[in-house]
C-alpha positions in Angstrom: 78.5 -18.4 -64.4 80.9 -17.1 -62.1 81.4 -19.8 -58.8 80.2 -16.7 -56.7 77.2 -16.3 -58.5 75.8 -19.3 -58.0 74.5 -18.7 -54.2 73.1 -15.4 -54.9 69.8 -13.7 -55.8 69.1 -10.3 -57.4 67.2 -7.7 -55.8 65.8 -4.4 -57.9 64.0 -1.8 -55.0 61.7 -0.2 -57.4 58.7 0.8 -54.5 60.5 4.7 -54.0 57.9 7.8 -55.0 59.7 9.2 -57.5 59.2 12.8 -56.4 62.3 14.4 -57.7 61.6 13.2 -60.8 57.8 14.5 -61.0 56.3 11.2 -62.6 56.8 7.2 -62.5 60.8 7.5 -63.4 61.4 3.5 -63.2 59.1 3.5 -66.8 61.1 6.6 -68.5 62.5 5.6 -71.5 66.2 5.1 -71.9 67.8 3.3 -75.0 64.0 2.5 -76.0 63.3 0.6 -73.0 62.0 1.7 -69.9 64.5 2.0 -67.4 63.9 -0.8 -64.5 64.6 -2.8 -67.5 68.2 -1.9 -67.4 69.2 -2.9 -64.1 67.4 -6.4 -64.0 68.9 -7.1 -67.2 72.3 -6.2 -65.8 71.9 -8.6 -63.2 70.8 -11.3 -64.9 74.0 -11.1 -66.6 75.4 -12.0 -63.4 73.0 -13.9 -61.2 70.1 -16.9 -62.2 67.1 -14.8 -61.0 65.7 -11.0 -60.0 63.4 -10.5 -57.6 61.7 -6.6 -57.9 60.5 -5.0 -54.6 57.3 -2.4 -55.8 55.6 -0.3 -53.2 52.7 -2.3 -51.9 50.0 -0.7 -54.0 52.5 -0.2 -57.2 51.2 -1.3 -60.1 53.3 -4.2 -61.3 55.9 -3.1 -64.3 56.6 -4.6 -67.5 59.9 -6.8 -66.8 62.6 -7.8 -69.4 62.0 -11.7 -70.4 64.1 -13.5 -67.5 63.8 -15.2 -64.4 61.8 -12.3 -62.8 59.8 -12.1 -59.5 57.9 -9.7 -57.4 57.1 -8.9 -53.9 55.8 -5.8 -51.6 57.1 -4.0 -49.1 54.9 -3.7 -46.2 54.7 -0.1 -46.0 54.6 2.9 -48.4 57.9 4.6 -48.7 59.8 3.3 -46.1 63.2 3.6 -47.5 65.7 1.2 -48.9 66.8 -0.8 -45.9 63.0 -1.7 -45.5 63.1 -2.4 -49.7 65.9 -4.2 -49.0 64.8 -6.6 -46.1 61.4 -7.4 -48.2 63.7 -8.8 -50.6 65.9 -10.7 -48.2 62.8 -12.8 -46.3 61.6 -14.2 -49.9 64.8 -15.3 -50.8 66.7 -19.2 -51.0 69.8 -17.7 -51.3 72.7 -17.4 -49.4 73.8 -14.0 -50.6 71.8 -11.2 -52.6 73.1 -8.4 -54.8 71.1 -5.1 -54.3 70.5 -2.4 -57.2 68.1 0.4 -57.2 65.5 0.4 -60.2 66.6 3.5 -61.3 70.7 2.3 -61.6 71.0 1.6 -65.3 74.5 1.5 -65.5 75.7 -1.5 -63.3 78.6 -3.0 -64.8 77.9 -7.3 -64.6 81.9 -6.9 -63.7 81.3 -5.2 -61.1 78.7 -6.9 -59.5 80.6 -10.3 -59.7 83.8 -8.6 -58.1 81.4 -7.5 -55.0 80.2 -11.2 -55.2 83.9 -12.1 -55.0 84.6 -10.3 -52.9 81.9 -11.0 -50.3 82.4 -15.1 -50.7 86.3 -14.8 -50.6 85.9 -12.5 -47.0 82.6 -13.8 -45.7 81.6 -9.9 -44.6 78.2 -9.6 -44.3 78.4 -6.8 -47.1 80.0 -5.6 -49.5 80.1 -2.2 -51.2 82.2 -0.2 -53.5 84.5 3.0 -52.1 83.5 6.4 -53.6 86.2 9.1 -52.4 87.1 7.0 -49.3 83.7 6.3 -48.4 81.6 3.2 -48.6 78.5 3.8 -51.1 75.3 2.0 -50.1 74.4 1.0 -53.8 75.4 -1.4 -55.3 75.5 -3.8 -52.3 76.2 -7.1 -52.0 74.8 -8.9 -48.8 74.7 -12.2 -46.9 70.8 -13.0 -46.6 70.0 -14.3 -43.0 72.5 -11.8 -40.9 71.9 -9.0 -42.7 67.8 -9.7 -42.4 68.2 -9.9 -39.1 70.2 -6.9 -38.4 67.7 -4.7 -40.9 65.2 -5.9 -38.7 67.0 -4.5 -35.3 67.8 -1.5 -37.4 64.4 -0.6 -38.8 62.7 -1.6 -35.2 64.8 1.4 -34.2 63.1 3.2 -36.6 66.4 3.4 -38.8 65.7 2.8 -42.8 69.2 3.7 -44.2 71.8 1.3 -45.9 74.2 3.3 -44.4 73.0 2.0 -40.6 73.1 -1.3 -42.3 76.8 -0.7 -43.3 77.7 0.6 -39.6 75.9 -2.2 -38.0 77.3 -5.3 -39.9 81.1 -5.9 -40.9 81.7 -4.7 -44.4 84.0 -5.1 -47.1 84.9 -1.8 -48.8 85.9 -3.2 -53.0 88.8 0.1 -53.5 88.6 2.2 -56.4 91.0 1.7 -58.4 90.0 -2.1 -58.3 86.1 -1.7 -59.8 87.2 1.5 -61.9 89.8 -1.1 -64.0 86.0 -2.6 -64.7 84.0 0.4 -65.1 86.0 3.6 -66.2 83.4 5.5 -67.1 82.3 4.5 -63.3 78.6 4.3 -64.7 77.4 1.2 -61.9 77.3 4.6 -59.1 74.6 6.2 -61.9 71.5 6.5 -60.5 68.4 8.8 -61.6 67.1 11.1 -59.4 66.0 13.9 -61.9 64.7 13.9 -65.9 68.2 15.1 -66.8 70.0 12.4 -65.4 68.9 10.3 -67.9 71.1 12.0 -70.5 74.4 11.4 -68.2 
């Protein structure tokens, strides 16, 4: 496993509602699996274990066979920062890697070049550039700082990645850097509506 690896955790936020989508998207079907299957199996590829934030009153999904965990957020639909910093307080880690359930495309190159590149910096998080701006998905952060600042932020009453981004130093991974990994750039998928799945 990749040096960088080793200190870090998976996270999967799988507790959104799904409303664009009209039903439970995270169990649609994709390859013959559902598709929260695809992203913890992608990061499993690249980190020991996954741990899967549901919604607190989620039922709890059928997982791919892996080192697999769950917790709750503490609210219904909070957003992704609040997804995010459930995952962080349960974690041993030093550094976590963040994927939404419904990103089935993560490239495991990817991921371990935003794991390089958070250990070689020591940034607080790292992200990929999209046009010249810094996507919030797939992020890679540094567990007890970035906690604590999702904590400051969502006290606030702020519940974006993006504030996360704004409020923590960041490394930005370039393009042309992660697209040499993933051409077909198919880690930024993520499925909002039924007819993303046949992108």
């Amino acid at each position: 496993m990749n040096p960088a690896a080793t200190d870090a955790i998976g996270i999967v936020l799988a507790g959104g509602a799904s409303r664009r989508f009209g039903s439970d998207k995270l169990a649609a079907e994709v390859g013959g699996r559902p598709l929260l299957h695809h992203a913890i199996e992608r990061l499993l590829q690249v980190v020991p274990e996954v741990v899967v934030v549901l919604g607190p009153k989620a039922d709890r999904p059928s997982v791919p066979a892996g080192s697999v965990t769950f917790v709750r957020d503490e609210l219904e639909h909070e957003g992704p920062l609040a997804g995010t910093a459930s995952g962080l307080q349960h974690l041993g880690s030093e550094r976590a890697i963040v994927v939404g359930g419904d990103m089935p495309g993560l490239e495991p190159e990817v991921a371990r070049a935003l794991l390089r590149a958070s250990h070689e910096t020591g940034a607080v998080a790292a992200v990929l550039s999209d046009g010249g701006d810094g996507r919030p998905l797939p992020i890679v952060v540094r567990t007890e700082p970035a906690l604590a600042a999702a904590r400051r932020l969502l006290a606030d009453g702020r519940r974006r990645l993006r504030d996360l981004l704004a409020e923590v130093p960041t490394v930005v991974v370039d393009e042309p850097t992660w697209t040499a990994l993933d051409p077909e750039r198919r880690t930024l998928l993520d499925v909002d509506e039924p007819s993303d799945l046949d992108r």
